[in-house]
C-alpha positions as CSV (number, residue, x, y, z in Angstrom):
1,X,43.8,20.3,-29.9
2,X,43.9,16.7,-28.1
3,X,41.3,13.9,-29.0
4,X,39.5,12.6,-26.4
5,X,39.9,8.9,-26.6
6,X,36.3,7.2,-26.2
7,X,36.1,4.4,-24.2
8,X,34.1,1.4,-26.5
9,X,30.9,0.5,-25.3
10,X,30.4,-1.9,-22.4
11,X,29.1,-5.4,-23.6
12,X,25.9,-6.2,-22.9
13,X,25.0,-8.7,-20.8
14,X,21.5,-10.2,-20.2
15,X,21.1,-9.3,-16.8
16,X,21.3,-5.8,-18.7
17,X,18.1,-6.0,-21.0
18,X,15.1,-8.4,-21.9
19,X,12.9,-7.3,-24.9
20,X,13.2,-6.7,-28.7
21,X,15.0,-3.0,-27.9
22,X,12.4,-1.2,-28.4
23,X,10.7,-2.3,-24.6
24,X,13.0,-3.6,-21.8
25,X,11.9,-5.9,-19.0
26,X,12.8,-8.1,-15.8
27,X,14.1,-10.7,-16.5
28,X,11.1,-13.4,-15.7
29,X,13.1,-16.1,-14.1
30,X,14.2,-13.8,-11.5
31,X,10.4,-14.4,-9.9
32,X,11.5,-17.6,-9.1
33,X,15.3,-17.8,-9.1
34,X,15.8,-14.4,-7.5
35,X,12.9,-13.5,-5.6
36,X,14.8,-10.4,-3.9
37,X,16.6,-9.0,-6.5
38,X,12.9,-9.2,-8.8
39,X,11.1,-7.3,-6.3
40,X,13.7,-4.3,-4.8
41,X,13.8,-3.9,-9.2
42,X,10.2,-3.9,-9.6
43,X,9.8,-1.4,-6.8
44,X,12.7,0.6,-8.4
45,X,11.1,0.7,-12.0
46,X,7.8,2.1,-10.2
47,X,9.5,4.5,-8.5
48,X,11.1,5.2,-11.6
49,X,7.9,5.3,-13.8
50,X,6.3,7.8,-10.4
51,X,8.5,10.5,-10.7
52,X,8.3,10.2,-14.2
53,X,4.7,10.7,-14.4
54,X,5.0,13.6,-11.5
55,X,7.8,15.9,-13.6
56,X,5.3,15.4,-16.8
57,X,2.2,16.6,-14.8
58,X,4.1,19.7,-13.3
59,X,6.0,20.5,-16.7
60,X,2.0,20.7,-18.0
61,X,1.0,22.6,-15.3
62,X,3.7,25.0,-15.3
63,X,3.4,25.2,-18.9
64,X,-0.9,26.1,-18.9
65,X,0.2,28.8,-16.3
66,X,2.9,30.4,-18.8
67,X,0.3,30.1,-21.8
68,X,-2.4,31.3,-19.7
69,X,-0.8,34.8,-19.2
């Protein structure tokens, strides 16, 4: 049997992640310094946080009809 070799992580960078790990953010500068690149991600992490929300509320749904039989 052969060992997949695992590649090491990628390093972080902060462009990456803002926050104390346990909540990520924008990066707040990027209002100012990147006015673009701040909105298409804000629009992304709403999307995001959408379809999120819609796949919870159908998983419920679906579920109440199962339990309802």
């Amino acid at each position: 049997m052969t060992r997949v070799k695992k590649k090491p992580p990628r390093k972080r960078t902060p462009d990456d992640i803002v926050g104390n790990g346990n909540r990520q953010a924008i990066p707040e500068d990027w209002e100012d310094e990147q006015p673009e690149r701040f909105k298409k991600t804000v629009k992304e992490v709403h999307a995001a946080a959408d379809l999120v929300c819609k796949t919870y509320d159908d998983l419920i749904r679906a579920a109440k009809r199962r339990l309802s039989r």
